[in-house]
SEBAKE-971680 format. One record per residue (C-alpha): residue in one letter; x, y, z. Coordinates in steps of 0.5 Angstrom, whole numbers, padded with zeros to 4 digits, always signed. Layout:
<pts>
AXYZ;...
</pts>
This chain:
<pts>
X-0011-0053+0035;X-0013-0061+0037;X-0014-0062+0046;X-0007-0065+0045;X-0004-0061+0043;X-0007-0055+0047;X-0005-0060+0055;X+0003-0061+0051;X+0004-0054+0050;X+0001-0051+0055;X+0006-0057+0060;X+0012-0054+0057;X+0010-0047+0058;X+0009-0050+0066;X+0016-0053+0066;X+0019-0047+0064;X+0015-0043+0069;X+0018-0048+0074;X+0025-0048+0072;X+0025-0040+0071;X+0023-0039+0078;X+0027-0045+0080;X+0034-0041+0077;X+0037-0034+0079;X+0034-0029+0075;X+0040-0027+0071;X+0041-0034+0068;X+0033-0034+0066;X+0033-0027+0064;X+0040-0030+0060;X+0037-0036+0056;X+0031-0031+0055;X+0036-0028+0051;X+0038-0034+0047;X+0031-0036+0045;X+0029-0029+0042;X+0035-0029+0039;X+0033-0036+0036;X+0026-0034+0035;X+0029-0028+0031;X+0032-0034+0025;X+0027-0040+0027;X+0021-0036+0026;X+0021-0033+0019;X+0013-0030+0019;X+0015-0027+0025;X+0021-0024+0023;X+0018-0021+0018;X+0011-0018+0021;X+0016-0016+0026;X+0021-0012+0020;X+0015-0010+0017;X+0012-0005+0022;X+0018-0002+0023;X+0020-0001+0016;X+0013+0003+0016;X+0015+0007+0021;X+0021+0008+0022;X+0024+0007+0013;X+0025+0014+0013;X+0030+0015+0018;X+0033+0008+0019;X+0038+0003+0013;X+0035-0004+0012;X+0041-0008+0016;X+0039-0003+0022;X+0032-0005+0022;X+0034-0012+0022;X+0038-0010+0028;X+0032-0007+0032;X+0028-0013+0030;X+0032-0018+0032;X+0032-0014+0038;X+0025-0014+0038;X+0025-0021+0039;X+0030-0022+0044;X+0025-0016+0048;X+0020-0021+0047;X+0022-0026+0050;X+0025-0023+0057;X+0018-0020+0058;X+0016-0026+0058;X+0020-0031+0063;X+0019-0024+0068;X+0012-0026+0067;X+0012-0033+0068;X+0017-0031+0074;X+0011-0026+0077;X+0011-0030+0084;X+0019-0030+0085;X+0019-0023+0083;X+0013-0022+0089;X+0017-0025+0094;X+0024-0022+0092;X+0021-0015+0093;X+0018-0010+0087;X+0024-0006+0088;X+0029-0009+0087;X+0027-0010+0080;X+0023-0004+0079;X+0025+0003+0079;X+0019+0008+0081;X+0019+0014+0077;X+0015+0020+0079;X+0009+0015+0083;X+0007+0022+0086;X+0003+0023+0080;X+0000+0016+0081;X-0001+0019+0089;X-0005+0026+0087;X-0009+0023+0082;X-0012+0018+0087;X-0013+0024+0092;X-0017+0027+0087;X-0023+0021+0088;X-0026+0020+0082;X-0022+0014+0080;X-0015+0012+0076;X-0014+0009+0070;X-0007+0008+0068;X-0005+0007+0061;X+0000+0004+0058;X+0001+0000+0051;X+0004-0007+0049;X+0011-0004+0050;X+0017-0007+0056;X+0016-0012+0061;X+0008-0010+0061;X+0006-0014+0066;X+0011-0013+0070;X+0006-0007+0072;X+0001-0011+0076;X+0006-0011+0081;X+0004-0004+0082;X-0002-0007+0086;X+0003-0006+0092;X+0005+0001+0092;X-0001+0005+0090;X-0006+0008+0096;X-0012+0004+0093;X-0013-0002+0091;X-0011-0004+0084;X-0015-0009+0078;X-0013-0012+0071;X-0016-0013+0065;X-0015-0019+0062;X-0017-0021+0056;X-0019-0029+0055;X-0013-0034+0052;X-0018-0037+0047;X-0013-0042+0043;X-0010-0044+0052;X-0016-0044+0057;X-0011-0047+0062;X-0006-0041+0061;X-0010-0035+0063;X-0013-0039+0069;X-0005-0040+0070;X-0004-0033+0069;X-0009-0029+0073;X-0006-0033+0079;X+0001-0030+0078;X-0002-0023+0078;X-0006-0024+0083;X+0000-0026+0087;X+0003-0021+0084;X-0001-0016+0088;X-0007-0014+0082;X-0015-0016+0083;X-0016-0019+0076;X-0023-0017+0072;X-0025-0022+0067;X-0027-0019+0060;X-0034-0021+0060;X-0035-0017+0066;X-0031-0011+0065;X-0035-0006+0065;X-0039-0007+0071;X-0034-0009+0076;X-0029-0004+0071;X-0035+0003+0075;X-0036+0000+0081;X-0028+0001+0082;X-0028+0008+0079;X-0033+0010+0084;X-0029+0006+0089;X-0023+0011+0087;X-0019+0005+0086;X-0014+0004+0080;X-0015+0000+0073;X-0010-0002+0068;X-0012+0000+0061;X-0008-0001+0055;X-0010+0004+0049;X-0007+0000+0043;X-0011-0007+0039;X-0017-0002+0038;X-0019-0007+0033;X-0025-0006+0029;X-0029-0003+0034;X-0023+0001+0036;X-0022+0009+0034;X-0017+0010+0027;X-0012+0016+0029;X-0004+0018+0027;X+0001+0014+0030;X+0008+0014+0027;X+0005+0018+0020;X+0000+0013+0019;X-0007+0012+0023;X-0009+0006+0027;X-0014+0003+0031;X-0014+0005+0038;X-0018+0003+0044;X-0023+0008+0046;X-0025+0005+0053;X-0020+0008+0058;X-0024+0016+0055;X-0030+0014+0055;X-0030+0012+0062;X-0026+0018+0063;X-0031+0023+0060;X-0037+0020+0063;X-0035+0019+0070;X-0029+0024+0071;X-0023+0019+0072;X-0016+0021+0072;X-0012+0018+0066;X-0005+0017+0067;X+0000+0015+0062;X+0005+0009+0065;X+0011+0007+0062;X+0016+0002+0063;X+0023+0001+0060;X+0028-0004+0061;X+0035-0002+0063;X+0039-0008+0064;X+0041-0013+0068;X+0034-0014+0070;X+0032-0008+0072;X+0027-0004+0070;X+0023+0004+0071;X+0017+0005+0071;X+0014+0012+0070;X+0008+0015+0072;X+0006+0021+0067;X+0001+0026+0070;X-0006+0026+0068;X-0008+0027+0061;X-0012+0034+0059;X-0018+0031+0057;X-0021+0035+0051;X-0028+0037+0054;X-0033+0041+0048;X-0039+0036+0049;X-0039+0032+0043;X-0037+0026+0045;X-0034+0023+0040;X-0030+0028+0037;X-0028+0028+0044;X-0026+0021+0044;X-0022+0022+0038;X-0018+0028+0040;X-0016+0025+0047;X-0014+0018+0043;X-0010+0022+0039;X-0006+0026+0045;X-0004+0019+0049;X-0002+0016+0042;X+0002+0022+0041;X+0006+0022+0049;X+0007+0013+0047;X+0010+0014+0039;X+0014+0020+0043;X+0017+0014+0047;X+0017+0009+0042;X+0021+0014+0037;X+0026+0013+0043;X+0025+0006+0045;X+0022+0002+0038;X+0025-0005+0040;X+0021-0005+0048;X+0014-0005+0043;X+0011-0011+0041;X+0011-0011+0034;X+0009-0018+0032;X+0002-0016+0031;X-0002-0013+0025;X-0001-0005+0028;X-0004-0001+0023;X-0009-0007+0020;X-0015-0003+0021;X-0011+0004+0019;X-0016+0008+0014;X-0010+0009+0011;X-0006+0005+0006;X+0000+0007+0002;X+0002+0004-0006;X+0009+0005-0008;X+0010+0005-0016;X+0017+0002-0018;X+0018+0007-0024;X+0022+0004-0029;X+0023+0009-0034;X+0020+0008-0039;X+0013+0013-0040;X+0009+0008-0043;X+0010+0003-0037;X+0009+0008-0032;X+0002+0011-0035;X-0001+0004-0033;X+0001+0004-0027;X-0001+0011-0025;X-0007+0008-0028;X-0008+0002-0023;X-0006+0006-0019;X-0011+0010-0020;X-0016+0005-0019;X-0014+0002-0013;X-0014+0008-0010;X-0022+0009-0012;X-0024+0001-0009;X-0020+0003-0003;X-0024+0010-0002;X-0030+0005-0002;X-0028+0001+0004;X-0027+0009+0007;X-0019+0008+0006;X-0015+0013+0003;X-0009+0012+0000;X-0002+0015-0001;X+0002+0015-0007;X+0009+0016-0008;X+0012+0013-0014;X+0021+0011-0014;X+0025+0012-0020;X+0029+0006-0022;X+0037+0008-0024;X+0041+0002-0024;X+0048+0002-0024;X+0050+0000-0031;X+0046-0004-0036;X+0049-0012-0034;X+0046-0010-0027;X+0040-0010-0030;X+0041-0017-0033;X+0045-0020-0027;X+0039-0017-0022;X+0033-0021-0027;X+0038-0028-0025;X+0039-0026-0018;X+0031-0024-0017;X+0030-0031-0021;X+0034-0035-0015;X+0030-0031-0009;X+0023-0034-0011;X+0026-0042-0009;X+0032-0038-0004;X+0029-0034+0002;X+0036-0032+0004;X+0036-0028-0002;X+0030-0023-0001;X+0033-0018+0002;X+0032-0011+0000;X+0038-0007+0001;X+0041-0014-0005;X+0039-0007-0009;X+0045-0003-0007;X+0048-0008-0011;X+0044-0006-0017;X+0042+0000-0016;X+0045+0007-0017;X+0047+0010-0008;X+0041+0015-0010;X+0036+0010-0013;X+0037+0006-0007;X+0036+0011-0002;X+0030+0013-0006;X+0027+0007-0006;X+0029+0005+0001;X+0025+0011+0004;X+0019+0008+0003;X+0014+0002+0006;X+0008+0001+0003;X+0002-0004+0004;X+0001-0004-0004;X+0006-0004-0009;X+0005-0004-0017;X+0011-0005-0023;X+0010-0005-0031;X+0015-0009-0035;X+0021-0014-0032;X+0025-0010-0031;X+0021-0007-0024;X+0018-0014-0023;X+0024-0017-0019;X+0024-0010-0015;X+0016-0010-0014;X+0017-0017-0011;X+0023-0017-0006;X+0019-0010-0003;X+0012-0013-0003;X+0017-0019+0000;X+0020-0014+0006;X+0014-0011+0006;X+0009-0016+0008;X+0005-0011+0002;X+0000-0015-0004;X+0004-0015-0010;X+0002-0012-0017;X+0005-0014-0023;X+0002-0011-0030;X+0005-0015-0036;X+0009-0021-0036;X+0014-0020-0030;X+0020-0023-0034;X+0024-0029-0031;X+0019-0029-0024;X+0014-0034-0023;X+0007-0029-0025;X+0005-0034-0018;X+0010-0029-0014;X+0005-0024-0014;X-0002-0023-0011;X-0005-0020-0019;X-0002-0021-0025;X-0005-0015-0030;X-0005-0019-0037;X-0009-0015-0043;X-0012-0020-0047;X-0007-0018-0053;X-0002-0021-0048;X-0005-0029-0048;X-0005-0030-0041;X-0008-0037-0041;X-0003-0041-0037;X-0004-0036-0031;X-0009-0039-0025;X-0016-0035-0026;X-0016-0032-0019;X-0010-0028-0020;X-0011-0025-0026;X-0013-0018-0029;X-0015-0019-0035;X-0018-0012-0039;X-0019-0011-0046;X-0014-0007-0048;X-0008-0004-0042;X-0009+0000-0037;X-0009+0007-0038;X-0012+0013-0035;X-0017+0016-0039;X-0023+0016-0036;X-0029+0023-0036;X-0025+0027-0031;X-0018+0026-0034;X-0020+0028-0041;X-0024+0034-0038;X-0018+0037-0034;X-0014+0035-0042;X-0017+0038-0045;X-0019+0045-0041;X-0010+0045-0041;X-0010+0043-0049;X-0015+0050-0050;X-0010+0054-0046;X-0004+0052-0050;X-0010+0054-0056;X-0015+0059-0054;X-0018+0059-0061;X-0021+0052-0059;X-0025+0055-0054;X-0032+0055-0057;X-0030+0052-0063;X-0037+0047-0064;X-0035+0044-0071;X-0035+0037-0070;X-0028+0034-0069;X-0023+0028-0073;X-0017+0027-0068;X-0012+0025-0071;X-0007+0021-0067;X+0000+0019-0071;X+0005+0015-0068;X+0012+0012-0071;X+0018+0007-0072;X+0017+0001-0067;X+0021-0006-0067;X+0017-0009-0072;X+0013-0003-0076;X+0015+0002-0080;X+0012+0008-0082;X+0010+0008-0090;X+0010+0015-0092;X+0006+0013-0099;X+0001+0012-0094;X+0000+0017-0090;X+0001+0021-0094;X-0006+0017-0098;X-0007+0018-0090;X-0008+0024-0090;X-0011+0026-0097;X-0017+0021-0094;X-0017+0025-0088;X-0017+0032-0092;X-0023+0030-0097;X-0027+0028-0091;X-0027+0034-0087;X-0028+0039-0093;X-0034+0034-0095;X-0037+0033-0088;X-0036+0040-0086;X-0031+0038-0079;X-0024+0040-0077;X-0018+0036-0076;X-0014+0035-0069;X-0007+0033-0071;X-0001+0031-0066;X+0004+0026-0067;X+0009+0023-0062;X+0016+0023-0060;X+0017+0017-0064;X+0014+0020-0071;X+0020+0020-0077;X+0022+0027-0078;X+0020+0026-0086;X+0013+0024-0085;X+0014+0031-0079;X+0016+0034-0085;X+0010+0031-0090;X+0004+0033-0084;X+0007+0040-0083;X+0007+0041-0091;X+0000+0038-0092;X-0004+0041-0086;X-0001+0047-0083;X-0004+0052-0086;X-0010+0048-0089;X-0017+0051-0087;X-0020+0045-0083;X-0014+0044-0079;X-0015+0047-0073;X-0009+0044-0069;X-0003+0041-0071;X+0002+0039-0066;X+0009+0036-0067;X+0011+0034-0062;X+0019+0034-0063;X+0017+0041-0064;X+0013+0043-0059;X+0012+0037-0054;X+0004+0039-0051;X+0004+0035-0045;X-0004+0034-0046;X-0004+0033-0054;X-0006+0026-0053;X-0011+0026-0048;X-0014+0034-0050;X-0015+0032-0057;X-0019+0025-0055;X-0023+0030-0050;X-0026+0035-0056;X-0026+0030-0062;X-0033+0026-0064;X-0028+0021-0068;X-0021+0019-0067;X-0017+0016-0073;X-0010+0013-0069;X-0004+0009-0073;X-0004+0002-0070;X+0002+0001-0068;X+0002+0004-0061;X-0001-0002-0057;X-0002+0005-0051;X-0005+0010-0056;X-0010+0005-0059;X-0012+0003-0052;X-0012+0011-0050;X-0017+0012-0056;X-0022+0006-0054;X-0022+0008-0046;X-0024+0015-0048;X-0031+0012-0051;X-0030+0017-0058;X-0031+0012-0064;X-0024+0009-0067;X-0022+0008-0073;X-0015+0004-0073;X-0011+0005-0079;X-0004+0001-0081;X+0002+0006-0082;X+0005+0000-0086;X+0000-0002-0091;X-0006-0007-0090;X-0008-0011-0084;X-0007-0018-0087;X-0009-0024-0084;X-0002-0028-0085;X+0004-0025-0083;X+0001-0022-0077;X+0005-0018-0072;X+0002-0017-0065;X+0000-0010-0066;X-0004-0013-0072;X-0006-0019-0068;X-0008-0014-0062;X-0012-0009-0066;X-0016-0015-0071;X-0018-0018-0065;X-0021-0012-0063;X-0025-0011-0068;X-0027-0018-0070;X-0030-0016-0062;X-0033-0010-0065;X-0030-0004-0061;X-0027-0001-0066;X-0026-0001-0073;X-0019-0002-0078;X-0018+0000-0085;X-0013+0000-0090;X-0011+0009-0091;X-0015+0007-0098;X-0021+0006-0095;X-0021+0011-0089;X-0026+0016-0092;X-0031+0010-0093;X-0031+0008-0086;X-0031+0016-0083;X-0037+0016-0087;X-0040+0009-0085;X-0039+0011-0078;X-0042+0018-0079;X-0048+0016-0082;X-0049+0010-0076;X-0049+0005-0081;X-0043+0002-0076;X-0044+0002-0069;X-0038+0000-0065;X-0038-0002-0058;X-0036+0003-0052;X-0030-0001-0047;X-0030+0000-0040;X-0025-0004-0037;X-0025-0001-0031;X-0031-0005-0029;X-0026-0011-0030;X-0020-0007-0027;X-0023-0006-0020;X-0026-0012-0020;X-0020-0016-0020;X-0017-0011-0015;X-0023-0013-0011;X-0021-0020-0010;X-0014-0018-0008;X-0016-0013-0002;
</pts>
C-alpha cells in the first residue's frame, strides 16, 4: 500500500471516528449493522474464509443456509466491535457501566490479592477492546499488549491513545517483555490473548482440529507464579455487553516446561471453545484459525466406480505421506456419491460448468438438488483442507467443495465439462495426452495412480496366504497371471486365451515354476469355463481364483507380491499399471489379437507407448513362451517405474 493510500485510508477511519462519537451510541452501533451486513455481500474472499472456518467446526452440527446465517453474523459482529472501539473515549466519558456488565469481578480481585501478578486471557471474540476499559475497575493498574498496525503506522498511534483514555497503559510489542515482568512483579494486570499463536506458537485441540496457540501468558505464568484468569466478553443487545471474570486456571506444574505449556494451553483453549460452541458469531473468523494446525483433512468424493476410487485412495495415500514430512498428519474420510437419477447427473455437469463464470452458483447445498437426502447429508459432514476426485462425474462436486472450503483441489483424469484450471493439480497419466494443461498444474505419472507400493503388496500378499495356506513356504518361482474382461472397445478372443494358456502351461513345466492365476469381475463366463477347465487341477497351477465364484478382495495385489514375472491382458489400463507399480517384470498381452500399429485403441496405444519406453513388454498369445524365456534368461532387461517420486513431487508444488 503506496503513502497515498495509506493517509486517504487512514482520513476515513478519523471521519468516521469523529461522526461516531459525534452520534448517539444506537445509531452508531445501527449503521455498524448495516455496513457488516454490506461487508457480508461486497467482500467475497472475506466471506468465504469466514464461512470456511466455520464450516471446519461447525459442519457436522449445522446445514450450509445456517452457516451462511452465522457468517453473515459474523460480520455484522465485526464491525460493531469495531465503531465500539473508535468510540473507546465516549464510552469512557459516559461510564464503563452503562455499557458493561461485570460478571464475577471477584475472581479479578482474589486473584490480584494473591501478589504475584494477573494475566487476564481472553481471544479475538466480542467487543474485545472494549475490555481496556477494565483498567478502571480493577485494584492495580492495568497494561495492553498492543501489536504494530505494519500497513497504517498512523492508527496504532491513534488507537493506543484511545486505550489509553479508555483507562489501560499500553506496552509496545518491542518491549513487552520487560515492561510485561516488571508489571508482574509489581502485582498489576496485563491482557494477553491465547489465539494467533502463529508459527512459533504451540499446535493444540480446538474444535476437533489443532491450531496454533500463544505460549506467552504459561510461560510467565509457570516462571513467575502469576495468576491466569480466563475473561470473556458477550454482547447481549442494544449495546450492551457482560464481561465475565473466570477464576485463575489450575496450572499443570510437573517441571517439564514444555509439556507443561502445552497442557495449560489446552485447558484454556478448551474453557474458550466451550464458549464459542455457545457464541460462534462473537469470534472473529476472518483469519486462517488453523493455518499453522499439524493436522490437515483430505475429503475423497467417491463416485462409485472402484477403479476411480483406488487412484484416489492412492493420491491420497501420497499426499498424506508429503504432509508427514512437513510434521502434519492427515484425516482421511471419503463420501459416496448417490444422485438422485441419471439426468441429475447430466443436469449437475451443466450446472457445475455455469459456476466457474457464475460465483452465485458455487453454493454447496445446490447438491441437495442432485443429490440423494442421504448422499448430501454425508457428504455435507465433512470440511476439508485437501479434497481429491477421479472421473467427471466427482469433478463438479470436488470443485463447489474445494470452492466453499477454501480447501486445494485434486482432480485425477480429465474433469469433464470443467476448466482443468478450476483446480490447483490435474493428474493426467501420460496415456491420457495432457498437452493443453499449463506445466504448473499437472501431475503427469506414467501410468494411473494406484496403491501398490512394498508395504501394500506385503499386507496383500500375507492376506492372500491366509485365504491359501498351501502358499506359505511355497519358494518355487511364480508366473502371476492377471486376466481381465470384455470393456468398451475390446473383446475377449477365446482362441486366444485359450493359446494363452497353452504358452503359459508349456513354459512352467519347462521352467520348473508355478502359476498364479485370477480373473476379474468383468472376465466372460465362457473363458471363466476355459481356465477352470484347463488349470484347475493342472499340477503347476497352484492358485486359480475365479473371481465371480469367489471374489478374494487381495488376489490382485497378493499375486503380484509372491510372483517373479506377471503375465496381464492389456485391456485394463489399472491392472497393467498395478503390475508395472509392483517392479515385478511384465508382460503385456492382447485378449484380441496382436497389437498393431494401425488401428490402435487407447489401450494399445497405452501399453505400446510403455513398451517402446522399455518398462514392459507386449507380445501376441503366439509369441509369450518366447518372451518368458527372454526375460527369464535376462537377455531383456525392462526398466523399474517409480512414479511416486513424480506423484509427490507434484503434490509438493501445491502444498
Amino acid at each position: 500500500m503506496n503513502s497515498f493510500k495509506k493517509s486517504f485510508l487512514f482520513a476515513g477511519i478519523k471521519i468516521a471516528a469523529f461522526l461516531f462519537m459525534l452520534l448517539p451510541m444506537g445509531v452508531s452501533l445501527c449503521i455498524g449493522r448495516a455496513l457488516g451486513w454490506m461487508g457480508y455481500y461486497f467482500l467475497p474472499k472475506k466471506r468465504k474464509a469466514v464461512y470456511a472456518n466455520l464450516k471446519t467446526v461447525f459442519s457436522a452440527a449445522h446445514s450450509p443456509s445456517q452457516l451462511r446465517r452465522m457468517t453473515k453474523n459474523v460480520f455484522i459482529n465485526f464491525i460493531q466491535s469495531a465503531v465500539e472501539l473508535l468510540c473507546l473515549p465516549k464510552i469512557k466519558r459516559l461510564g464503563f457501566d452503562k455499557f458493561v456488565d461485570l460478571e464475577d469481578k471477584e475472581n479479578v480481585d482474589h486473584a490480584i490479592s494473591l501478589g504475584k501478578g494477573v494475566i487476564l486471557l481472553a481471544i479475538h471474540s466480542g467487543s474485545w477492546e472494549l475490555a481496556s476499559v477494565v483498567g478502571g475497575v480493577t485494584k492495580a493498574r492495568y497494561h495492553v499488549v498492543a501489536n504494530d498496525q505494519s500497513k497504517l503506522p498512523q492508527l496504532d498511534e491513534m488507537l493506543n491513545e484511545y486505550r489509553t483514555i479508555a483507562g489501560a497503559h499500553v506496552i509496545k510489542a518491542g518491549v513487552a517483555t520487560k515492561e510485561i515482568i516488571k508489571a508482574m512483579h509489581d502485582n498489576e494486570v496485563i491482557s494477553l490473548v491465547l489465539d494467533q499463536g502463529g508459527k512459533t506458537g504451540v499446535a493444540v485441540p480446538f474444535f476437533g482440529k489443532t491450531a496454533s496457540m500463544s505460549t506467552g501468558a504459561m510461560r510467565l505464568a509457570l516462571k513467575y507464579g502469576c495468576a491466569v484468569c480466563p475473561v470473556w466478553i458477550k454482547r447481549l443487545g442494544n449495546g450492551k455487553h457482560v464481561l465475565k471474570f473466570s477464576p485463575p486456571i489450575s496450572l499443570t506444574v510437573t517441571g517439564n516446561v514444555e509439556e507443561d505449556i502445552s497442557a495449560n494451553i489446552e485447558k484454556a483453549a478448551n474453557y474458550f471453545e466451550s464458549l464459542l460452541r455457545q457464541h460462534p458469531e462473537e469470534y472473529m473468523w476472518f483469519y486462517k484459525v488453523f493455518k499453522y494446525s499439524d493436522q490437515s483433512r483430505v475429503l475423497i468424493i467417491d463416485d462409485g466406480r472402484t477403479g476411480h476410487l483406488r487412484q484416489s485412495q492412492a493420491l491420497a495415500r501420497n499426499l498424506s505421506e508429503v504432509l508427514k514430512k512437513k510434521g502434519v498428519f492427515v484425516q482421511e474420510n471419503t463420501v459416496s456419491l448417490d444422485w438422485r437419477g441419471p439426468r441429475h447427473i447430466t443436469l449437475f455437469s451443466f450446472y457445475a460448468f455455469l459456476s466457474q463464470y457464475l460465483g452465485f452458483l458455487k453454493r454447496e447445498d445446490c447438491l441437495k438438488l442432485f443429490l440423494t437426502d442421504a448422499s448430501f447429508n454425508e457428504v455435507m459432514k465433512y470440511k476439508a483442507d485437501f479434497v481429491i476426485s477421479c472421473g467427471s462425474q466427482a469433478a463438479g462436486v470436488n470443485f463447489i467443495l474445494s470452492q466453499n472450503h477454501m480447501a486445494k483441489s485434486i482432480s485425477i483424469l480429465t474433469p469433464g465439462l470443467l476448466s482443468k484450471e478450476n483446480f490447483n493439480a490435474v493428474v493426467l497419466p501420460e496415456h491420457d495426452e495432457p498437452t493443453k494443461l499449463r506445466r504448473a498444474k499437472a501431475i503427469i505419472p506414467k501410468v494411473s495412480p494406484n496403491l501398490i507400493n512394498a508395504s501394500y503388496l506385503k499386507e496383500q500378499g500375507e492376506g492372500l496366504i491366509r485365504h491359501y495356506s498351501h502358499l506359505k513356504g511355497n519358494v518355487r518361482t511364480k508366473f502371476g497371471v492377471l486376466i481381465g474382461g470384455n470393456t468398451k472397445g475390446v473383446k475377449f478372443d477365446e482362441d486366444q486365451l485359450r493359446e494363452l494358456i497353452s504358452q503359459v502351461k508349456e513354459a512352467a513345466v519347462h521352467y520348473n515354476v508355478d502359476i498364479l492365476l485370477t480373473t476379474s469381475r468383468r472376465t466372460p463366463a465362457a473363458i471363466e469355463q476355459l481356465i477352470s477347465k484347463e488349470l484347475k487341477g493342472f499340477e503347476r497351477c497352484s492358485l486359480c481364483i475365479i473371481a465371480n465364484q469367489r471374489n478374494i478382495p487381495e488376489a490382485v495385489g497378493g499375486i503380484l507380491d509372491l510372483s517373479d514375472l506377471v503375465i496381464v491382458s492389456g485391456e485394463s489400463i489399472s491392472m497393467v499399471s498395478e503390475a508395472l507399480s509392483s517392479g515385478k517384470h511384465t508382460i503385456v498381452f492382447s485378449p484380441h489379437g496382436k497389437y498393431a500399429d494401425k488401428p490402435r485403441d487407447k489401450y494399445e496405444d497405452f501399453v505400446l507407448k510403455l513398451n517402446d519406453q522399455g518398462y514392459l513388454m507386449i507380445t501376441s498369445v503366439n509369441d509369450l513362451k518366447l518372451k518368458i524365456s527372454q526375460l527369464l534368461s535376462r537377455k531383456i532387461t525392462l526398466k523399474s517405474l517409480n512414479d511416486q517420486v513424480i506423484i509427490q513431487n507434484g503434490l509438493k508444488a501445491i502444498i
